[in-house]
MIBADO-458757 format. One line per field, with one value per atom (N, C-alpha, C): residue number from 0; residue in three letters; chain; atom name; x, y, z. Coordinates in steps of 0.001 Angstrom, whole numbers. Each point is the difference from the previous one (the first is absolute). Last residue first. Layout:
<pts>
vexza = c(NUM, ...)
gupa = c(ALA, ...)
margu = c(A, ...)
kekol = c(CA, ...)
u = c(X, ...)
v = c(Y, ...)
w = c(Z, ...)
</pts>
This chain:
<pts>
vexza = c(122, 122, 122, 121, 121, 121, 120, 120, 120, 119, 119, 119, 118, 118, 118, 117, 117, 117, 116, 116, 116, 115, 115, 115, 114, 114, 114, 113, 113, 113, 112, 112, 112, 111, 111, 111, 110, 110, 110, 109, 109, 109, 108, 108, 108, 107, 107, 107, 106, 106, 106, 105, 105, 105, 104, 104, 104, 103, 103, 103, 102, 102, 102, 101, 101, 101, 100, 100, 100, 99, 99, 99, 98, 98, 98, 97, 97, 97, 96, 96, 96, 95, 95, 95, 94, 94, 94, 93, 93, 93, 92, 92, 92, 91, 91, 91, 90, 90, 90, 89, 89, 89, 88, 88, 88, 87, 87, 87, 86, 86, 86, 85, 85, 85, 84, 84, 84, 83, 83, 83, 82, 82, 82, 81, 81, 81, 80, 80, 80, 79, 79, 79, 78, 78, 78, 77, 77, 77, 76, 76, 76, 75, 75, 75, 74, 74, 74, 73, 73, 73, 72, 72, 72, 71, 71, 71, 70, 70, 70, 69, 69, 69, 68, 68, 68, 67, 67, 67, 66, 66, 66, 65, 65, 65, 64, 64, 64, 63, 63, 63, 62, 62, 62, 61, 61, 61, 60, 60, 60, 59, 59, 59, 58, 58, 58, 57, 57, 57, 56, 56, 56, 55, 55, 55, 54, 54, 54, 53, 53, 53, 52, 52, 52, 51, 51, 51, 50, 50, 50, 49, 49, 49, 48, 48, 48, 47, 47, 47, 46, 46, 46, 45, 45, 45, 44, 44, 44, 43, 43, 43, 42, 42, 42, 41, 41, 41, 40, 40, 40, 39, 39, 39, 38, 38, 38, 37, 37, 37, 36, 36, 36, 35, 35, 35, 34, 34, 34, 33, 33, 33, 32, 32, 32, 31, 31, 31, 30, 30, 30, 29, 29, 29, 28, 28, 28, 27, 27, 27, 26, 26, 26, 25, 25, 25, 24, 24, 24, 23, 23, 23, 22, 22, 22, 21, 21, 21, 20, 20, 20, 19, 19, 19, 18, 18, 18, 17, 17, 17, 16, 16, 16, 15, 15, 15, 14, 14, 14, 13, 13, 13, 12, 12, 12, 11, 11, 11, 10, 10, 10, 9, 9, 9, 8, 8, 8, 7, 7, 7, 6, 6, 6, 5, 5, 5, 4, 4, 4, 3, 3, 3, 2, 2, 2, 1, 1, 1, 0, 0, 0)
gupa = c(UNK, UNK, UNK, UNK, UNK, UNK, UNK, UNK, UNK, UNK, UNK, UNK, UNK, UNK, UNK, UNK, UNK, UNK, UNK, UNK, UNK, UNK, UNK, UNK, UNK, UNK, UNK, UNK, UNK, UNK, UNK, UNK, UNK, UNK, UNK, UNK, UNK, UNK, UNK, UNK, UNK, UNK, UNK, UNK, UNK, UNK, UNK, UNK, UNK, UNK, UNK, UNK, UNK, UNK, UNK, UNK, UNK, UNK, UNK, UNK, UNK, UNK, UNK, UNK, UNK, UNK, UNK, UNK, UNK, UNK, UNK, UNK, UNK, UNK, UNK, UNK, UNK, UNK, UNK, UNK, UNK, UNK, UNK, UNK, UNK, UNK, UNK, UNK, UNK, UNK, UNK, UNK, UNK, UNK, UNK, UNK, UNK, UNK, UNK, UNK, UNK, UNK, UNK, UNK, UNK, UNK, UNK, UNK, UNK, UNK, UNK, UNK, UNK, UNK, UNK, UNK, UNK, UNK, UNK, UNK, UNK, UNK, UNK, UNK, UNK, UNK, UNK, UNK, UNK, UNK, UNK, UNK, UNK, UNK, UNK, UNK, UNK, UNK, UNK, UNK, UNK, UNK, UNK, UNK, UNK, UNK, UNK, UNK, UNK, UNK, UNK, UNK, UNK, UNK, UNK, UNK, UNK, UNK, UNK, UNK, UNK, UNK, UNK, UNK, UNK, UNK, UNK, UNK, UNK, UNK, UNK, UNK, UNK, UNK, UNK, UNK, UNK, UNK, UNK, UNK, UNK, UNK, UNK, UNK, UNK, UNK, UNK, UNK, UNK, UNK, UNK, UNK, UNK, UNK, UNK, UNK, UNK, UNK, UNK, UNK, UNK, UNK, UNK, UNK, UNK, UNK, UNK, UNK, UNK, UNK, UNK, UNK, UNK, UNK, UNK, UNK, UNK, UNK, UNK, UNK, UNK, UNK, UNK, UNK, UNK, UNK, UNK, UNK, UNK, UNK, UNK, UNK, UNK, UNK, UNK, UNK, UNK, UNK, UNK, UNK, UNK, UNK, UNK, UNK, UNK, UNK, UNK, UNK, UNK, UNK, UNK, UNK, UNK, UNK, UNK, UNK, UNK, UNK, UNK, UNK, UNK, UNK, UNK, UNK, UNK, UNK, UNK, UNK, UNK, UNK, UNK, UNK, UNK, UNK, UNK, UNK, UNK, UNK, UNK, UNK, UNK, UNK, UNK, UNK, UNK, UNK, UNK, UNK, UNK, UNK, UNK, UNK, UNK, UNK, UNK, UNK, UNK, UNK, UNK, UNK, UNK, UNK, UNK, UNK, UNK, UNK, UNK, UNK, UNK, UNK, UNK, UNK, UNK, UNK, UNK, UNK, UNK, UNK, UNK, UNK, UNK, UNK, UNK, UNK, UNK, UNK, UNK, UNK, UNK, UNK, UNK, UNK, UNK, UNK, UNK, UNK, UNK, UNK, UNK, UNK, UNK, UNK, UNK, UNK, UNK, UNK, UNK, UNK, UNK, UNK, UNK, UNK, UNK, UNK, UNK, UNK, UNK, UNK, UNK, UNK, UNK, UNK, UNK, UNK, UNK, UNK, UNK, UNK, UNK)
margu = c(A, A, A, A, A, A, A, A, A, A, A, A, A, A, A, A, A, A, A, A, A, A, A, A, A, A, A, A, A, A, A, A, A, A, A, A, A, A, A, A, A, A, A, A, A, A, A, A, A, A, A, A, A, A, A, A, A, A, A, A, A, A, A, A, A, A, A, A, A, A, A, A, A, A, A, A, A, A, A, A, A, A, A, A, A, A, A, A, A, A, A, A, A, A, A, A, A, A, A, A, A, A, A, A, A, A, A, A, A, A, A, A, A, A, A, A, A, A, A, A, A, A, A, A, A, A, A, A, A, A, A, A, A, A, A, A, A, A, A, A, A, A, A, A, A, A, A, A, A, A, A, A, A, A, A, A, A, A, A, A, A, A, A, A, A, A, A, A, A, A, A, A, A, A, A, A, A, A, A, A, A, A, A, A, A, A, A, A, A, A, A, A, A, A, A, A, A, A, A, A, A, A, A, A, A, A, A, A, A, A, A, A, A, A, A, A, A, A, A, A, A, A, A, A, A, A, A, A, A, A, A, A, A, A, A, A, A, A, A, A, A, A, A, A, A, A, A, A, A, A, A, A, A, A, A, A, A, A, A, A, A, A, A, A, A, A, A, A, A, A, A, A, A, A, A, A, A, A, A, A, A, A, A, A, A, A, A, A, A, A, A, A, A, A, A, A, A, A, A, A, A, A, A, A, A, A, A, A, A, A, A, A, A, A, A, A, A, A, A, A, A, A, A, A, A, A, A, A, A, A, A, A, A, A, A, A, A, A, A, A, A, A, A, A, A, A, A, A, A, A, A, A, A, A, A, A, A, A, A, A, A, A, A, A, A, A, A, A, A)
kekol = c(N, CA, C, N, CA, C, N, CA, C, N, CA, C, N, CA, C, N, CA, C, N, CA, C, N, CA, C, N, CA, C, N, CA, C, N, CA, C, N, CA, C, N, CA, C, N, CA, C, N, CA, C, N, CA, C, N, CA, C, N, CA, C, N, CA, C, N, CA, C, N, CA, C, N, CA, C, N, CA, C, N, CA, C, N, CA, C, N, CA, C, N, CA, C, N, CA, C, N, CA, C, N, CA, C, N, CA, C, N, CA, C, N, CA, C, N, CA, C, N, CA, C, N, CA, C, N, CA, C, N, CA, C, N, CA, C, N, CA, C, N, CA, C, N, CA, C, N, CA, C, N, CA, C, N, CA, C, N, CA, C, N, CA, C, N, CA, C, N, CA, C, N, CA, C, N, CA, C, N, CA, C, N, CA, C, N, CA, C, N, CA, C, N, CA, C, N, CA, C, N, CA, C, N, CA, C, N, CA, C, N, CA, C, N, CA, C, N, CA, C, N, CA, C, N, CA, C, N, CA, C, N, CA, C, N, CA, C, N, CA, C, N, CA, C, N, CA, C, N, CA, C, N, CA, C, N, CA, C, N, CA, C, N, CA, C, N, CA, C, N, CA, C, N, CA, C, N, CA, C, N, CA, C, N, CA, C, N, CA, C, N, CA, C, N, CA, C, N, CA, C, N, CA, C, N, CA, C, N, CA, C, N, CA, C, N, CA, C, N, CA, C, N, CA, C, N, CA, C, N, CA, C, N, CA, C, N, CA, C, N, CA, C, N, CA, C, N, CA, C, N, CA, C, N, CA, C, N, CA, C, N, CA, C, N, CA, C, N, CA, C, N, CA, C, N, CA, C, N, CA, C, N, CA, C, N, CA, C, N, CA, C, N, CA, C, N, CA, C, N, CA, C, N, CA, C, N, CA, C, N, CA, C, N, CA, C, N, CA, C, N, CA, C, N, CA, C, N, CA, C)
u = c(142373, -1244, -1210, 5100, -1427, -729, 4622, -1744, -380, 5037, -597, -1834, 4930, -1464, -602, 5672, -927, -1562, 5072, -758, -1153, 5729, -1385, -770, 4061, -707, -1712, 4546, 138, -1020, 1080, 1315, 41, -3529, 1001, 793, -5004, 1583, 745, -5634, 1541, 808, -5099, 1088, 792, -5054, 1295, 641, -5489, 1177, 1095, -5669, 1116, 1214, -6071, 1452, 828, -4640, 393, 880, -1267, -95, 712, -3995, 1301, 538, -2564, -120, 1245, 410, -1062, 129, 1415, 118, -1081, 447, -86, 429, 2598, -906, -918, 3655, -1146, -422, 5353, -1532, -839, 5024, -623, -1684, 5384, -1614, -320, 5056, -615, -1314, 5186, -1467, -1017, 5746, -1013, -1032, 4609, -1173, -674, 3802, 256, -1110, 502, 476, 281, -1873, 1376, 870, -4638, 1138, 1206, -3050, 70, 1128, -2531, 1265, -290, -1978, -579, 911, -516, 779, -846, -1393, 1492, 454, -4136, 231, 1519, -2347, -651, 677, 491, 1188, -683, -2321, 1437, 671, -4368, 25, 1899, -2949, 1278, 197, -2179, -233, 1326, -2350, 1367, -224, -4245, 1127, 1298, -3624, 465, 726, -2152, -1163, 156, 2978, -939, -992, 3065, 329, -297, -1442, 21, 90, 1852, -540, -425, 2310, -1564, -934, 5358, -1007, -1538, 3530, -422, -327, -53, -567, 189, 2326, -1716, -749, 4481, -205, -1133, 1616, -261, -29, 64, -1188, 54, 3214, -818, -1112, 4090, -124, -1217, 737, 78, 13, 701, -1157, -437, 4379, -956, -972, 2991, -211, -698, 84, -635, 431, 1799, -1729, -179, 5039, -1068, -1245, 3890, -973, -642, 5390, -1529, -949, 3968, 516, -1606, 612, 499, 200, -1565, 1238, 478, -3665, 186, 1001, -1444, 517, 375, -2177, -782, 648, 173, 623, -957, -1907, 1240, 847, -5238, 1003, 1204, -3163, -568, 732, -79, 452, -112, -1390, 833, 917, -4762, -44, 1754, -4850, 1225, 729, -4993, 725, 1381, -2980, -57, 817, -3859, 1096, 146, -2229, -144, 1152, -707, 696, -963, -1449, 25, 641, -1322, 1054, 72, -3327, 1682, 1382, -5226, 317, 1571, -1422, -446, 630, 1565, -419, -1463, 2970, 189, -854, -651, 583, -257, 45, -1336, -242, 4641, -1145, -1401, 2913, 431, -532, -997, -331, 680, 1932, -1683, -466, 4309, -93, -1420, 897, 552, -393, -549, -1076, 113, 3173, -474, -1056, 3463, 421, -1567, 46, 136, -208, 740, -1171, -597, 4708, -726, -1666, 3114, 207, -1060, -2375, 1748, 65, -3451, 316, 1012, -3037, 1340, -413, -3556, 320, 1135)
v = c(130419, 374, 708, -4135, 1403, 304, -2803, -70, 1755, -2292, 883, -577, -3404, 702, 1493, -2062, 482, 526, -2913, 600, 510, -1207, 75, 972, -822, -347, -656, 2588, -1110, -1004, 4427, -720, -1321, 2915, -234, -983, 607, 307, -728, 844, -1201, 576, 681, 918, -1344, 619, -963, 988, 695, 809, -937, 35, -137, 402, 660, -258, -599, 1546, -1262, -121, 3708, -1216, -947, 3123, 478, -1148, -1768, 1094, 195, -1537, -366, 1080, -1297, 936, -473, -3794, 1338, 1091, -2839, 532, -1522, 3125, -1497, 100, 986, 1185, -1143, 250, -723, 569, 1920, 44, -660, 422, -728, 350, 1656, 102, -538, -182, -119, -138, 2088, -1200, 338, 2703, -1378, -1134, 4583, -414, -1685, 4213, -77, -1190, 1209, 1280, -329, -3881, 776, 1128, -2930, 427, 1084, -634, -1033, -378, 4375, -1268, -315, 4074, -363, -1643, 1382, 1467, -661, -3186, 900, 1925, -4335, 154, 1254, -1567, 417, 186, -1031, 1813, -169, -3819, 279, 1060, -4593, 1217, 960, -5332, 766, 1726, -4193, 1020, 857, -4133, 815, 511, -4212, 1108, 1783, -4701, 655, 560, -1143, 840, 93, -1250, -584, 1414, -1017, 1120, -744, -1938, -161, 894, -116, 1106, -738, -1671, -478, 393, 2147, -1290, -617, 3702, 514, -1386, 91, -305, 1137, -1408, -1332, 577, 3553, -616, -1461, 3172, 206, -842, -1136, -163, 341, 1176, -1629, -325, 4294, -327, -1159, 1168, 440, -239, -943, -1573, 596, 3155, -625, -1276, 3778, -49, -947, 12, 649, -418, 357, -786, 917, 1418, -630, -402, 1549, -838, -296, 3648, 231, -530, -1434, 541, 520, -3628, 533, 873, -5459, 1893, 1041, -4471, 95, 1071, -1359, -12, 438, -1720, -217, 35, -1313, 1055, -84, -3090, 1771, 566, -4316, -333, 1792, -822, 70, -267, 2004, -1134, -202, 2882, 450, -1648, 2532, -1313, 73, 4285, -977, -830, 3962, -808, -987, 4595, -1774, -244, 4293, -321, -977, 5300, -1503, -945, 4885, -224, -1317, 1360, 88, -51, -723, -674, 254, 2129, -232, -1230, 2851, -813, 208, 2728, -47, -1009, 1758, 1060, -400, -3186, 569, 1216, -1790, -1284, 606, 2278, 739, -1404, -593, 1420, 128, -3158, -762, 1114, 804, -953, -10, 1709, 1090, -878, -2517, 886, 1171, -3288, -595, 900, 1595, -487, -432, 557, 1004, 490, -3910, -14, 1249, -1366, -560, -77, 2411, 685, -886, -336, -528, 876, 1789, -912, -195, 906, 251, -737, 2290, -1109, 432)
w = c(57039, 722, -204, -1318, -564, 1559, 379, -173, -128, -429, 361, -34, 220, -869, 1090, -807, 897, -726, -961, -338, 1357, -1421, 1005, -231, -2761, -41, 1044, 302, 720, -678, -1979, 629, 942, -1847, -1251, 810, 1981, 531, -1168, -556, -88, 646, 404, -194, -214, -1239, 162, 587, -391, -219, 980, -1439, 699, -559, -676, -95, 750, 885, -989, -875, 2891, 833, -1274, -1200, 449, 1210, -4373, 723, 1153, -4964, 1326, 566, -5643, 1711, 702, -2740, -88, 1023, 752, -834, -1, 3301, 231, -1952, 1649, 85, -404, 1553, -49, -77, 47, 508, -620, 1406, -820, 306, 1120, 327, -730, 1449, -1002, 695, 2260, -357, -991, 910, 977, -229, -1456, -1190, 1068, 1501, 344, -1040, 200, -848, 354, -1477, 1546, -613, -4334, 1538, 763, -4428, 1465, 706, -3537, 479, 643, -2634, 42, 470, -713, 498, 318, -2527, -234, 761, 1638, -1104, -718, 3703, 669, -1566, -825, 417, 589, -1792, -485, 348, 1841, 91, -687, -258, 299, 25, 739, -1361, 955, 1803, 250, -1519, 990, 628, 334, -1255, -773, 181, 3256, -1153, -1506, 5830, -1621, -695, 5071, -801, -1386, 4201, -223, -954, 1973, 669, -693, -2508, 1191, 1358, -4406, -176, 1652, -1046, 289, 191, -1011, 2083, -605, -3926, 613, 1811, -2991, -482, 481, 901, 113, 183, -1576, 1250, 561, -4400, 293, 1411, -1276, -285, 116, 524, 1092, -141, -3271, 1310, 598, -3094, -835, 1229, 552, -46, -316, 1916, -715, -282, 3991, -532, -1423, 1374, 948, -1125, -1361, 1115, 671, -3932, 1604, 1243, -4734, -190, 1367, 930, -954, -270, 809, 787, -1266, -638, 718, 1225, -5624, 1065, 1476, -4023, -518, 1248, -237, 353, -449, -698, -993, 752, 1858, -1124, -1449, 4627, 66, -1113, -234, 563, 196, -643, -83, 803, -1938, 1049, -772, -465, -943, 1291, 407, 557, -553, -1631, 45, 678, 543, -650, 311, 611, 582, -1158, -720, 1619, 277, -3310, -104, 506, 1247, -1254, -655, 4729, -799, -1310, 4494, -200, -1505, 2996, -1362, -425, 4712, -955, -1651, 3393, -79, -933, 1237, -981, -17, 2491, -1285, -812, 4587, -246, -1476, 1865, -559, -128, 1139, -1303, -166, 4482, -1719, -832, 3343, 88, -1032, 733, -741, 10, 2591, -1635, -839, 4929, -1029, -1157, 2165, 180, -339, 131, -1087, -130, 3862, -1277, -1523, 4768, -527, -859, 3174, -1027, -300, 4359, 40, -1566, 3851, -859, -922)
</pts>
């Protein structure tokens, strides 16, 4: 059995959510709306966090995800970024709360540059 690089990706990520996870590691997810972004590129020409997140959170919604059942996960900023190292996508975790059990996450990627998003599923 063969994994993508993002299937990878997201098995590191949820391994360092099990890691940190607690009461400090976790953000409220506030609703972000097109009117709270000022610009939507950022100084290096591509997408910044703040439409990614927006993108995020409307193709979790129509993936069938309710996002009030979910907190923003802060370990990618927490250990530097929620960019891909190559600095090409944004990574968004999506954590159940309360914490649940294992599985009951997910994880956005955005592409900066085209804005195509992709959901990961917890396991």
């Amino acid at each position: 059995m063969s994994f993508s690089s993002a299937d990878l990706r997201m098995k590191l990520v949820l391994s360092l959510v099990f890691v940190t996870a607690g009461p400090d590691a976790l953000a409220q997810s506030k609703p972000l709306t097109e009117a709270s972004v000022k610009s939507s590129v950022a100084s290096d020409g591509l997408m910044t966090r703040e439409r990614g997140l927006i993108i995020a959170r409307e193709f979790a919604k129509s993936e069938g995800r309710d996002l009030t059942r979910y907190e923003l996960g802060t370990f990618g900023r927490d250990f530097g970024s929620e960019l891909t190292e190559d600095g090409a996508e944004w990574m968004f975790v999506f954590l159940c709360k309360p914490i649940g059990p294992p599985g009951c996450q997910f994880m956005v990627v955005v592409d900066r540059r085209t804005g195509k998003a992709q959901l990961i599923r917890g396991e």
